[in-house]
SENU-416883 format. One record per residue: x, y, z of N, C-alpha, C in turn. Coordinates in Angstrom, 2 decimals. Each point is the difference from the previous one (the first is absolute). Example, Ala and Ser with C-alpha at 12.3 -4.5 7.8 and 13.67 -1.06 7.14 Angstrom:
2
(pt (13.19; -5.69; 7.80); (-0.89; 1.19; 0.00); (0.90; 1.20; 0.00)) (pt (-0.35; 1.05; -0.72); (0.82; 1.19; 0.06); (-0.77; 1.09; 0.73)) 
This chain:
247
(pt (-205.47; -95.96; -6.04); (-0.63; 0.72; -1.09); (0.70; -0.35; -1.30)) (pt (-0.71; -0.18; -0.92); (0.67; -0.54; -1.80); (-1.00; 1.30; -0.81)) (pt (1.43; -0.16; -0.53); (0.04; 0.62; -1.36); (0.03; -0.32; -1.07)) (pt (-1.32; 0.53; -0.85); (0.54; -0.81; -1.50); (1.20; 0.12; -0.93)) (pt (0.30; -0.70; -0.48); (1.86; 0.28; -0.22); (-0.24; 1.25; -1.11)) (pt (-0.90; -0.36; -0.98); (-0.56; 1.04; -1.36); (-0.49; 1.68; 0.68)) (pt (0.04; 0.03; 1.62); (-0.11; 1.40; 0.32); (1.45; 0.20; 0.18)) (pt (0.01; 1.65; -1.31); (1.29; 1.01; 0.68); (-0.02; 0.93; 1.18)) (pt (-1.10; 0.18; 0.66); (-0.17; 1.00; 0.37); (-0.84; -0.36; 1.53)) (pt (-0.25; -0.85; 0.32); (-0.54; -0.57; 1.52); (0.72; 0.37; 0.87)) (pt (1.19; -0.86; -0.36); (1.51; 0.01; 1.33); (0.57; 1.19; 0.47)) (pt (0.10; 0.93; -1.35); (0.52; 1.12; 0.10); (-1.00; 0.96; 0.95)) (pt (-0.51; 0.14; -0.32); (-1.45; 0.50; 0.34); (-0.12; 0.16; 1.86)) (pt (-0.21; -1.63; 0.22); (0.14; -0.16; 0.84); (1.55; 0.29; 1.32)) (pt (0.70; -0.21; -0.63); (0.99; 0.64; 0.82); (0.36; 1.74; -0.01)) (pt (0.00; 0.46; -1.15); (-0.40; 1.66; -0.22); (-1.20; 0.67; 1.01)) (pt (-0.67; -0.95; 0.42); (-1.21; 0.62; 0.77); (0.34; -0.23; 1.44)) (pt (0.37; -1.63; 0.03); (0.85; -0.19; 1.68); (1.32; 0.39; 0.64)) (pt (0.65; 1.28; -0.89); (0.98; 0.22; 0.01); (-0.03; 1.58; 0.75)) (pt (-1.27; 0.78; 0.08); (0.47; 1.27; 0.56); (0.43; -0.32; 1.21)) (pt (0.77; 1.86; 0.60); (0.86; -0.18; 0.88); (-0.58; -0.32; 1.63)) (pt (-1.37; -0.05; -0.26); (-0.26; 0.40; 1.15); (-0.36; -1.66; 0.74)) (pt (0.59; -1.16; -1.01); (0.36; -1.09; 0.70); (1.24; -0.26; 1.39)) (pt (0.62; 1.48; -0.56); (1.49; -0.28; 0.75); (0.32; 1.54; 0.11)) (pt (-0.98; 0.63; 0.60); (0.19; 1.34; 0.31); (1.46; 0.87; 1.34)) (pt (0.35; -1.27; 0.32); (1.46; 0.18; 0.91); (0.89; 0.25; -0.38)) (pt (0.20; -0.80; -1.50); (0.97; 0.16; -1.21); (0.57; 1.57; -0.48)) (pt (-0.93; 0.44; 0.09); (0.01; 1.84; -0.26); (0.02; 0.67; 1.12)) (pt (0.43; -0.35; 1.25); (0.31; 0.67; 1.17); (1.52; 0.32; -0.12)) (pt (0.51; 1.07; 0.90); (1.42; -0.14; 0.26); (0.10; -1.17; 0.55)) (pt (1.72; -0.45; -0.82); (0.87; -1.51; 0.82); (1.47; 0.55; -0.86)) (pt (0.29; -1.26; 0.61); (1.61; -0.19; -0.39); (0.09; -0.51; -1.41)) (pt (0.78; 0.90; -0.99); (0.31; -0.38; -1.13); (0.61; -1.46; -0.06)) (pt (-0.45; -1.24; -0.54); (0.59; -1.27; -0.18); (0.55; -0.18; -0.96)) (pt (1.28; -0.30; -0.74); (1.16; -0.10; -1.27); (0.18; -0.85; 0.41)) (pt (0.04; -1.35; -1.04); (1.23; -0.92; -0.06); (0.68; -0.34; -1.58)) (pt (1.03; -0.19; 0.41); (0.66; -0.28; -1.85); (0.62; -1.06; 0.14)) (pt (0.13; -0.90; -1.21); (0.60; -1.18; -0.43); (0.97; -0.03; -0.39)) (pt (1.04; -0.75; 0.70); (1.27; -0.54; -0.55); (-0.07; -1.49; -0.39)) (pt (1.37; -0.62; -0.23); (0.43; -1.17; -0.29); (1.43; -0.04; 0.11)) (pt (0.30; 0.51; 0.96); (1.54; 0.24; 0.52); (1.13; -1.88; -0.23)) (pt (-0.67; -0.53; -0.07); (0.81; -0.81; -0.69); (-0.01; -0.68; -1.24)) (pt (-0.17; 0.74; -1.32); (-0.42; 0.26; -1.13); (1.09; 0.50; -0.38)) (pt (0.67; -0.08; -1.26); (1.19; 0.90; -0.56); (-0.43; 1.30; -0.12)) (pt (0.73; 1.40; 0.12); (-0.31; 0.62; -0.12); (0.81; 1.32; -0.70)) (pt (-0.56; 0.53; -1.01); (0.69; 1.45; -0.75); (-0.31; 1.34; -0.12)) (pt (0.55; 0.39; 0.56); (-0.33; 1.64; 0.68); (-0.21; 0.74; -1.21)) (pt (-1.00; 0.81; -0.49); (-0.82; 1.02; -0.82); (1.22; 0.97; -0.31)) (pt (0.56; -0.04; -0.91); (0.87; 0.96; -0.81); (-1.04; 1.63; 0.14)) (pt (0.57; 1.13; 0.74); (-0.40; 1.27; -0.24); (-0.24; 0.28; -1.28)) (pt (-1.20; 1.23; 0.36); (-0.95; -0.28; -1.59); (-0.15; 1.82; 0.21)) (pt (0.04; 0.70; -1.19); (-0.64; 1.00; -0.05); (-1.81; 0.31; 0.56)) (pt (-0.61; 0.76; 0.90); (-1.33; -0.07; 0.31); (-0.67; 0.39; -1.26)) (pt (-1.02; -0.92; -0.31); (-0.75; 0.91; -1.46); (-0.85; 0.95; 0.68)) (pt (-0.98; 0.33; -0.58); (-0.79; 1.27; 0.11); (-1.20; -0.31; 0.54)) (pt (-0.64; -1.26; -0.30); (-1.02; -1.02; 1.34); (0.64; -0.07; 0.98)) (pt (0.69; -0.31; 0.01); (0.78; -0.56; 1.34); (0.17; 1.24; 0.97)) (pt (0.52; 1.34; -0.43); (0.18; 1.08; 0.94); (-1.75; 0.10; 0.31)) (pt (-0.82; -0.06; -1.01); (-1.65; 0.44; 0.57); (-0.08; -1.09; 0.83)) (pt (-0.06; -1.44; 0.24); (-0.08; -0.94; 0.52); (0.39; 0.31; 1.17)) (pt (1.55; 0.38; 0.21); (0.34; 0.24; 1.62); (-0.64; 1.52; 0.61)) (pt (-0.50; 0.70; -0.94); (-0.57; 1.27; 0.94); (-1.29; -0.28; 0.10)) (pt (-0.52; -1.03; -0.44); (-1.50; -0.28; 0.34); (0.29; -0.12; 1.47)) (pt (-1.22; 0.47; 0.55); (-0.30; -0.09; 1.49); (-1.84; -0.53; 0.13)) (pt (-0.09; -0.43; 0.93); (-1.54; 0.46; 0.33); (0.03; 0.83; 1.05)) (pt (-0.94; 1.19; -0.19); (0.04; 0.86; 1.11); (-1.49; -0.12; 0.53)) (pt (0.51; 0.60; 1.52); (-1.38; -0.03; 0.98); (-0.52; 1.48; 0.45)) (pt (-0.05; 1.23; -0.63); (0.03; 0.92; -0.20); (-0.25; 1.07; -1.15)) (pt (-1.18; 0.57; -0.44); (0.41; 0.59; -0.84); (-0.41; 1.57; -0.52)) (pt (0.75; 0.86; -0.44); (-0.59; 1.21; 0.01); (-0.97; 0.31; -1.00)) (pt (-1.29; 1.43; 0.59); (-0.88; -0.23; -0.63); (0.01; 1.59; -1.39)) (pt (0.88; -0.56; -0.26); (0.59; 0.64; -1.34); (-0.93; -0.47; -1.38)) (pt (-0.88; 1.17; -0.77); (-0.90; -0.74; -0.79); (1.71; -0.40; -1.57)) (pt (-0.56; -0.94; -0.63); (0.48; -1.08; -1.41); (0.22; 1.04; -0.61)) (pt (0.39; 0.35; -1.12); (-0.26; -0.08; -1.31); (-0.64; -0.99; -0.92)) (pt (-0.88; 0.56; -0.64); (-0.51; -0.82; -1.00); (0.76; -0.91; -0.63)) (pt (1.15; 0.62; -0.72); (1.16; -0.62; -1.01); (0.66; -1.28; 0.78)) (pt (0.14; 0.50; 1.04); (1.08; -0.66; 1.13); (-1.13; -1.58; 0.43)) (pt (-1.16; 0.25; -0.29); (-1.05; -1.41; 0.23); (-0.15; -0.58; -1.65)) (pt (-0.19; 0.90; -0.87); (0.05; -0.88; -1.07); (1.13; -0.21; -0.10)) (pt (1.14; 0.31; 0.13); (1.25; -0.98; 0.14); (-0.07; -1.43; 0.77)) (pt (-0.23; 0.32; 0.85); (-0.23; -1.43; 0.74); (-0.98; -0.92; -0.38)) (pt (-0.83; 0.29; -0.27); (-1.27; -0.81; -0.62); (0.58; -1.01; -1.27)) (pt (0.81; 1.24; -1.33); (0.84; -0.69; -1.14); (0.82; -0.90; 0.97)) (pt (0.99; 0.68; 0.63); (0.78; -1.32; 0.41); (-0.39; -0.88; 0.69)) (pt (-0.99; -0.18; 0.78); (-1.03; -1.62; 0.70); (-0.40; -0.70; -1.02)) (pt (-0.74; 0.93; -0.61); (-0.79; -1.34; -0.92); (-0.61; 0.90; -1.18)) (pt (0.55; 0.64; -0.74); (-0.08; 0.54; -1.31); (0.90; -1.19; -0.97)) (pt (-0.71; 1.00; -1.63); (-0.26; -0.94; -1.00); (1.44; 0.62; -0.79)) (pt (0.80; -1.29; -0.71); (1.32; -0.18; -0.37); (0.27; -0.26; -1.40)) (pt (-1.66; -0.46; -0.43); (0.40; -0.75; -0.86); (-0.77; 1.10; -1.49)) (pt (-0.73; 0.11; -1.00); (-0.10; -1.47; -0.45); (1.37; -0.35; -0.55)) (pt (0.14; -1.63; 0.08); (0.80; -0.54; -1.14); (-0.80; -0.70; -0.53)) (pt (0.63; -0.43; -1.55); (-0.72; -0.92; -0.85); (0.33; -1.54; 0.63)) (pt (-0.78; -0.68; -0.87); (-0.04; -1.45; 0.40); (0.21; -1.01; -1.28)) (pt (0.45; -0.90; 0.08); (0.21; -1.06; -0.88); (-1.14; 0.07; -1.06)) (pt (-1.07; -0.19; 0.47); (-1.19; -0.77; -0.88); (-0.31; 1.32; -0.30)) (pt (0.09; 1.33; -0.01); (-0.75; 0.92; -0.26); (-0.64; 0.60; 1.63)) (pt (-0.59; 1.56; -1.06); (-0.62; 0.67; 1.62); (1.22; 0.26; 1.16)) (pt (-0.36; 1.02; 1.19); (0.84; 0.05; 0.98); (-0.26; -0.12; 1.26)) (pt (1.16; -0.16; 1.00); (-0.38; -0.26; 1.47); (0.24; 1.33; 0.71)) (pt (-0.49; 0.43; 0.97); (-0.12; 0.59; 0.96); (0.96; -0.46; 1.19)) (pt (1.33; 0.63; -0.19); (0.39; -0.21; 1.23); (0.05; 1.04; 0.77)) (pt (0.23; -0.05; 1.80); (-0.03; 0.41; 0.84); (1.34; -0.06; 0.56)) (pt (0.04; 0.77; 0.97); (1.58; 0.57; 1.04); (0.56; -1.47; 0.94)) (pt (-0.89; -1.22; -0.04); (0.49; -1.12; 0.44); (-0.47; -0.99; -0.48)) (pt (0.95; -1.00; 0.80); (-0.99; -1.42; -1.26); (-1.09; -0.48; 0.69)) (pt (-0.57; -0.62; -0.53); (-1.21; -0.74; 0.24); (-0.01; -1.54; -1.13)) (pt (-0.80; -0.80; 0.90); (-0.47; -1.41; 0.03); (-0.85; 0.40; -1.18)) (pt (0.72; -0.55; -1.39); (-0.78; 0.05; -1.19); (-0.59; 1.16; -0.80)) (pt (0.53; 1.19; 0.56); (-0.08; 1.43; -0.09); (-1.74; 0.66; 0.12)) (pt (-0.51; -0.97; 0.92); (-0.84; -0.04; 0.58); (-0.36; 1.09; 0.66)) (pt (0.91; 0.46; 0.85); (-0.38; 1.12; 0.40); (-1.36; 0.39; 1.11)) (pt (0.13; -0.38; 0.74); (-1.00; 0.04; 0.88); (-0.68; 1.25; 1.28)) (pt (0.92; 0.68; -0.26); (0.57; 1.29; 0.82); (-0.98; 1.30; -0.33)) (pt (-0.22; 0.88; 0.77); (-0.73; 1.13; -0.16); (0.46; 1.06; 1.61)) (pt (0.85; 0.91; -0.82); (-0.08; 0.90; 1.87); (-1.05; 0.85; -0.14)) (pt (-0.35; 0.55; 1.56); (-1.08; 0.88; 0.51); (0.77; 0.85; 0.63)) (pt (-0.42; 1.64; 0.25); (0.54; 0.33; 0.59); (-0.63; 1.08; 0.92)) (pt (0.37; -0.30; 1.19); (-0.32; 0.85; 1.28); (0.43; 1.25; -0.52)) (pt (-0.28; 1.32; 0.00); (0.65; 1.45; -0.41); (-0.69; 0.88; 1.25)) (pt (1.19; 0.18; 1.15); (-0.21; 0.93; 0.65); (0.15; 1.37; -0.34)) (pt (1.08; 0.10; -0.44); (0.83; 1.65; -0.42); (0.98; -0.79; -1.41)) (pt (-0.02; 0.05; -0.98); (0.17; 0.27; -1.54); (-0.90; 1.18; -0.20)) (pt (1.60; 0.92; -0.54); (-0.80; 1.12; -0.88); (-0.37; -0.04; -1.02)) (pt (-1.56; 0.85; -0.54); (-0.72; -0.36; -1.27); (-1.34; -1.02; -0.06)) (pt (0.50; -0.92; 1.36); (-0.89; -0.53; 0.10); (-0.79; 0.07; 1.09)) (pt (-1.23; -0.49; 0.03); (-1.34; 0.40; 0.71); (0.19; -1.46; 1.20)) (pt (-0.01; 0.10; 1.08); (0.14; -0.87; 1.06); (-0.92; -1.42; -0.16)) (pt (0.78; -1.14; -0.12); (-1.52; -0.76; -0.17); (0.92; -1.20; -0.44)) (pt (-0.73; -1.31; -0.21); (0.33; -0.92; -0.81); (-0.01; -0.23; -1.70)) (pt (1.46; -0.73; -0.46); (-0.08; 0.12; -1.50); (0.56; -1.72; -0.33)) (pt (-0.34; 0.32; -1.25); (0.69; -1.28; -0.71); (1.06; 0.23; -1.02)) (pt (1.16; -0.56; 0.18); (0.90; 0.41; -1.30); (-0.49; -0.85; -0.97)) (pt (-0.49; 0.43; -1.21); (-0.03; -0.46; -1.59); (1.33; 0.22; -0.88)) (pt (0.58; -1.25; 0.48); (1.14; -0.05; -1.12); (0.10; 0.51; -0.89)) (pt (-0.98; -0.66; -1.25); (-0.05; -0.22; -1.16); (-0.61; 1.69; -0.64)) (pt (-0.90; 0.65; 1.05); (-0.19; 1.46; -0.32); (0.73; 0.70; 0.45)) (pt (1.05; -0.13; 0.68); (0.78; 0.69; 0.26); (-0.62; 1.27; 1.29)) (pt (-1.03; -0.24; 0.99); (-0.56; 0.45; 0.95); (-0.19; -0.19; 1.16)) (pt (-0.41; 0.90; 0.54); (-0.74; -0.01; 1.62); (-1.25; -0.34; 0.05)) (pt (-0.92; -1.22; 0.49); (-1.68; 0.37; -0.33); (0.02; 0.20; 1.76)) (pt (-1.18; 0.88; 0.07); (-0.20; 0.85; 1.11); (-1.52; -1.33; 0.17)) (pt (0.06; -0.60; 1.05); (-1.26; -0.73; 0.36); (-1.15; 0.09; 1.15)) (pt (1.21; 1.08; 1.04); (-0.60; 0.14; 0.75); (0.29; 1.48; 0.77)) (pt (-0.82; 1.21; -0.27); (1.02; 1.72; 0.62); (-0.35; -0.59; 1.34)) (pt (0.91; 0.79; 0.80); (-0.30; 0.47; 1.40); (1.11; -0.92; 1.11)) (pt (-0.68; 0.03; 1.09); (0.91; -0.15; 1.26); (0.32; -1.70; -0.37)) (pt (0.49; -1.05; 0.55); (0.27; -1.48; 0.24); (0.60; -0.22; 0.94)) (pt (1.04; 1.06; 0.93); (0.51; -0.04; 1.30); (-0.17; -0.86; 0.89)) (pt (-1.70; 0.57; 0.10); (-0.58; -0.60; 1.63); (-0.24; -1.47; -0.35)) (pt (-0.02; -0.74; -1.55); (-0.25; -1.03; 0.33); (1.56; -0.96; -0.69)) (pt (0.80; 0.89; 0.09); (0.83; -0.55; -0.43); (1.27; -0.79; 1.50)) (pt (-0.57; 1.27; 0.77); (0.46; -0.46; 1.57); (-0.20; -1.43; 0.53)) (pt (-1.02; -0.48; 0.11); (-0.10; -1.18; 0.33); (0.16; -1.52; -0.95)) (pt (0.62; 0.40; -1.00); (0.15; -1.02; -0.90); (0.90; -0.83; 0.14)) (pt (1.29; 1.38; 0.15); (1.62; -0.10; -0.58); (0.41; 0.21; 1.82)) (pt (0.25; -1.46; 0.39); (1.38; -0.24; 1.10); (1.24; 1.28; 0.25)) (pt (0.18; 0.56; -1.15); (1.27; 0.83; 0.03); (-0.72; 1.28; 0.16)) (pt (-1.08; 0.31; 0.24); (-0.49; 1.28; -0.61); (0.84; 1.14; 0.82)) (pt (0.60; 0.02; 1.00); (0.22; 0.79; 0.96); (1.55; 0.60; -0.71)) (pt (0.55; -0.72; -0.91); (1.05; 0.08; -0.71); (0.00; 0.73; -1.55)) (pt (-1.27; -0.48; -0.10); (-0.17; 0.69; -1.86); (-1.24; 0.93; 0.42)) (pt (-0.58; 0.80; 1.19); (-0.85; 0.40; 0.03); (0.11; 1.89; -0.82)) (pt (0.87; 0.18; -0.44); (0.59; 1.18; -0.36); (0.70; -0.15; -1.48)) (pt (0.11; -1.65; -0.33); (0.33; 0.09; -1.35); (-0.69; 0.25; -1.13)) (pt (0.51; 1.47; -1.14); (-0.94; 0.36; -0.92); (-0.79; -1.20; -0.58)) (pt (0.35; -0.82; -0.87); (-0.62; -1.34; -0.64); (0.09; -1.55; 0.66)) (pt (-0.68; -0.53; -0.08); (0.26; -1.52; 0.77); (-0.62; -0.89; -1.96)) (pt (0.87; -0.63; -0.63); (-0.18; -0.95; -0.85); (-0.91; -1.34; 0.26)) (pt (-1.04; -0.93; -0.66); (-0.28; -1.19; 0.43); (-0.02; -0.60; -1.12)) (pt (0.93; -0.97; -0.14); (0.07; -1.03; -1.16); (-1.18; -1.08; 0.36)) (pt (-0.58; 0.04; -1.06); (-1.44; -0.45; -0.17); (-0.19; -1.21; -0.89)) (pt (0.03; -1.11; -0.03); (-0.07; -1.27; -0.61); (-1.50; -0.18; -0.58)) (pt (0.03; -0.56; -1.53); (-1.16; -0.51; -0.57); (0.64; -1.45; 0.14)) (pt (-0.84; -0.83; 0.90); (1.20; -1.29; -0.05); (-0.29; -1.19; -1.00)) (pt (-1.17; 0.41; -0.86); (-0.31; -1.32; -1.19); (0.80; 0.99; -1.16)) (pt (0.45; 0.87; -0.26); (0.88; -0.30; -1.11); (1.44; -0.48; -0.06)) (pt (0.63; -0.35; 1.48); (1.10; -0.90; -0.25); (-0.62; -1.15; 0.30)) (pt (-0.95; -0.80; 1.13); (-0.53; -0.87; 0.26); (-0.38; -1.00; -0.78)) (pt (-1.23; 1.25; -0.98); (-0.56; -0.68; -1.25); (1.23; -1.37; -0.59)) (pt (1.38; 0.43; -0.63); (0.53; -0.22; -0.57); (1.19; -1.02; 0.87)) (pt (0.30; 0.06; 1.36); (0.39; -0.26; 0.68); (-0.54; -1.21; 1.18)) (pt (-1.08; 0.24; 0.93); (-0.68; -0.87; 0.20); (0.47; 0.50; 1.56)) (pt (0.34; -0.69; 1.08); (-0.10; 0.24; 1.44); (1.44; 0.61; 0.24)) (pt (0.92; -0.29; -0.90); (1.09; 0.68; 0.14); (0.49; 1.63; -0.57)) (pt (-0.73; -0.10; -0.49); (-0.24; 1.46; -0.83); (-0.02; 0.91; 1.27)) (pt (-0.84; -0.28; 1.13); (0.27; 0.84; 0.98); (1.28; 0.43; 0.63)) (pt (0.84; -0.93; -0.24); (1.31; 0.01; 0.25); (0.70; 1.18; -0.95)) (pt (-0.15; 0.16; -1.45); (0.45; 0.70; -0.37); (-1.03; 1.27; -0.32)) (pt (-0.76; 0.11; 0.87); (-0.82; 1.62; -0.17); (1.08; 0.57; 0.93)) (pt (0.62; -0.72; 1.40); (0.44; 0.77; 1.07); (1.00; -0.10; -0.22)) (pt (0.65; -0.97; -0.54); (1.56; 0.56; -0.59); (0.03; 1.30; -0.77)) (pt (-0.66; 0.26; -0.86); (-0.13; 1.47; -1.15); (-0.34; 1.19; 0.82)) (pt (-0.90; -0.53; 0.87); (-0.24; 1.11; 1.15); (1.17; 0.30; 0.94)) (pt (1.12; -1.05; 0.00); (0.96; 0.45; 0.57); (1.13; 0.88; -0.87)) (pt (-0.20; -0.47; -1.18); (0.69; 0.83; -1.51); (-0.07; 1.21; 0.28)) (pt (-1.08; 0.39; 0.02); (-0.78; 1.35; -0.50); (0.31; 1.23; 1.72)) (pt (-0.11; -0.88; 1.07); (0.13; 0.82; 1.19); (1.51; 0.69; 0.03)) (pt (0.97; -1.25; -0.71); (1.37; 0.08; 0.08); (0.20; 1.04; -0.87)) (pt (-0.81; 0.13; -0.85); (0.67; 1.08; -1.16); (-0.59; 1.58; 0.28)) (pt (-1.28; -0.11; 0.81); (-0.61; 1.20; 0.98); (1.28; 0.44; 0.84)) (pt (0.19; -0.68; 0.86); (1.31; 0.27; 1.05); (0.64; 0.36; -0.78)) (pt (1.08; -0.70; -0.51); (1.15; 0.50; -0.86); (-0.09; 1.91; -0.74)) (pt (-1.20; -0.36; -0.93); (-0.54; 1.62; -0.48); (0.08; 0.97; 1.13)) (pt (-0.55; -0.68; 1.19); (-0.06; 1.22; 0.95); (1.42; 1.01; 0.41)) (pt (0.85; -1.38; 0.17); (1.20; 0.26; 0.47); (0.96; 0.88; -1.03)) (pt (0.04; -0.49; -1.49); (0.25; 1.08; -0.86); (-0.52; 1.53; 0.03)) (pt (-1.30; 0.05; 0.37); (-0.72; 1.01; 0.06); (0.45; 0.92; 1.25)) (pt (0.54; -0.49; 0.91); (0.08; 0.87; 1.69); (-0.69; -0.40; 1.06)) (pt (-0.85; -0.99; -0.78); (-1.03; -0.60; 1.29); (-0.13; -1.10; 0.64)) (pt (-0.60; -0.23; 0.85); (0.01; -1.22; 0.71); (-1.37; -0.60; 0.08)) (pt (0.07; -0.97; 0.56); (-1.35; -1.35; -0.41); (-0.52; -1.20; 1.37)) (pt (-0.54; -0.52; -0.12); (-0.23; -0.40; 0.99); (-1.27; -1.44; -0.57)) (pt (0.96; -1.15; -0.26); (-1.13; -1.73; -0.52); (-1.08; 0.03; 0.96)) (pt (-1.11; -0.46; 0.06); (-0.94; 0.02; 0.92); (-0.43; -1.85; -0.59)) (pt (-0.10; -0.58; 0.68); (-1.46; -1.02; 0.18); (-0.66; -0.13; 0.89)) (pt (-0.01; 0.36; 1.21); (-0.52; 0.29; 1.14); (-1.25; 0.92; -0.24)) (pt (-1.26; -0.39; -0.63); (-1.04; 0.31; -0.07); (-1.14; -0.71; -0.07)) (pt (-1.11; 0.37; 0.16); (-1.43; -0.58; 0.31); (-0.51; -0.19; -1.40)) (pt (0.26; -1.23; -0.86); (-0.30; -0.37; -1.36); (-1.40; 0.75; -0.63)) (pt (-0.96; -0.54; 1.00); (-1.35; 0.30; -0.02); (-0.53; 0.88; -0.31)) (pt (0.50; 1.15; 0.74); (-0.78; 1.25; 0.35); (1.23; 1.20; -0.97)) (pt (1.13; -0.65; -0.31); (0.87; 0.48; -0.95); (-0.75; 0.27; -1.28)) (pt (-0.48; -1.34; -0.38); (-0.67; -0.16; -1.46); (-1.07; 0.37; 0.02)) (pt (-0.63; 0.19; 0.71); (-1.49; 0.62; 0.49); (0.40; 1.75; -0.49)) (pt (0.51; 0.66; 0.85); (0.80; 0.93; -0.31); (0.30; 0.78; -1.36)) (pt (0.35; -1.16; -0.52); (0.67; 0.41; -1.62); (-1.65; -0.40; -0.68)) (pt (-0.55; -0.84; 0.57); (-1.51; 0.09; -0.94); (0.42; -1.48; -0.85)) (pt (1.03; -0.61; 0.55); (0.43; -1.84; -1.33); (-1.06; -0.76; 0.43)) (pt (-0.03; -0.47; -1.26); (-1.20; -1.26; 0.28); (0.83; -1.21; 0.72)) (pt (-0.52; -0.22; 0.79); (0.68; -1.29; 1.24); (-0.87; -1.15; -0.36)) (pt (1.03; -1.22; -0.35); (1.35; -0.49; 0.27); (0.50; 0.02; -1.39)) (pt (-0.92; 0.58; -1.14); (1.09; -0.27; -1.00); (0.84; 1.24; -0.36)) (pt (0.22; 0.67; 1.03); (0.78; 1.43; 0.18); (0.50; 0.26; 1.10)) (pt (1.27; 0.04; 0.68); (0.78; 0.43; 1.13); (1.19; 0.65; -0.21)) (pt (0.08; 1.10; 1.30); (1.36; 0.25; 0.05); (1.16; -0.78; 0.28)) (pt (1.23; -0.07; -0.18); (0.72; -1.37; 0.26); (1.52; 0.88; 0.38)) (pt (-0.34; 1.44; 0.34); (1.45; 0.28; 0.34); (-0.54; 1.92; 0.07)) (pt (0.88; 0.88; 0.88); (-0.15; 1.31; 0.49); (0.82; 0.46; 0.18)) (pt (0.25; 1.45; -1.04); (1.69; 0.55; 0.24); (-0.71; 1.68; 0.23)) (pt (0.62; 0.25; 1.05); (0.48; 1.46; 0.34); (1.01; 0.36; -0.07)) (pt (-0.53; 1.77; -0.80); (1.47; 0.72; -0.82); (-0.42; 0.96; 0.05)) (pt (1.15; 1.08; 0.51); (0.29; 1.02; 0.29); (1.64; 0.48; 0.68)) (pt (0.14; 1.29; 0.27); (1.15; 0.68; 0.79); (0.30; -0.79; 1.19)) (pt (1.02; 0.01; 0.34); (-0.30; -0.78; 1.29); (0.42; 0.85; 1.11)) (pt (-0.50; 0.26; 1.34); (0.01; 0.52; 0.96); (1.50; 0.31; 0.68)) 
């Protein structure tokens, strides 16, 4: 199969679509944790002078992922906290030529910005059970969808048996032609790096906060985005964090 070199967006496309889990559905079974780490033991070598821990670093080591969680409803405050720290707006600063940029809580490929979370809301108080969209830039919740999402949220998410009790489940949501556009087949590369930005800085918040979290990719792409109502393929989820108390 060829590709025209002038498409950004074929390749990507194509592997984003041949990529759900349910190619390698064993993968998400219990097994044996596999670690390996790299040396060069015959390499010179200079042992790391003791360092004071900064203040990432203590959130860093109490991050956990948990497989458990209690069904203790949010606070409101306690989710728009997290929301600012994933992927809330930092900026403006001015710019050279005039006018200003819009920055956000991580970097991005050309400040492009490609990112949008959704959010599952089981139990947040204040709010009405249902799916939302965070609007950065308004500083809101949009309510898109009231009511139950449970029953179809069960068969999506591999882990469900683990986050089935967590108040909110997050979905970082990719528009992938505005880094693409500008980027071309590699741009996909850096939507999921930022998506890894933004999860890291979810976790972290949590852990400041008292709570615990839980990365997900282990889901059914398809019927995910179906779900949220994205127009498919130029709209996917590309990453799933559950947050809450932990059990």
């Amino acid at each position: 199969m060829t590709l025209p070199s002038d498409d950004p967006f074929s390749l990507s496309r194509l592997f984003h679509l041949n990529s759900e889990p349910w190619l390698n559905e064993d993968a998400y079974r219990a097994g044996p944790y596999l670690q390996s780490f790299r040396s060069h033991p015959d390499a010179p070598r200079m042992p790391l002078p003791a360092t004071a821990p900064l203040q990432v670093e203590a959130l860093a080591a109490a991050r956990r992922s948990v497989r458990a969680f209690r069904p203790d409803p949010m606070p409101l405050a306690t989710l728009a906290a997290l929301l600012r720290t994933g992927y809330g707006l930092t900026g403006p600063d001015p710019m050279e030529q005039g006018g200003r940029f819009l920055r956000r809580s991580v970097p991005s490929a050309g400040g492009t910005y490609p990112l949008d979370i959704y959010a599952l809301v089981a139990r947040v108080e204040g709010l009405t059970p249902g799916i939302y969209h965070f609007d950065a830039m308004g500083e809101a919740l949009e309510l898109l969808r009231a009511g139950a999402w449970r029953h179809e949220a069960a068969p999506v998410f591999y882990t469900w048996p683990y986050v089935v009790d967590a108040p909110v489940i997050l979905c970082l949501v990719a528009t992938f032609a505005r880094t693409q556009s500008k980027y071309g087949p590699r741009g996909y590369r850096y939507i999921l790096l930022e998506a890894g930005h933004a999860a890291q800085n979810l976790c972290l918040g949590a852990v400041e906060l008292g709570l615990a979290s839980l990365c997900m990719g282990g889901f059914r792409d398809t019927a995910l985005n179906r779900m949220l109502g994205l127009p498919q393929p130029d709209q996917g989820v590309v990453y799933t964090l559950a947050l809450g108390a932990a059990a």
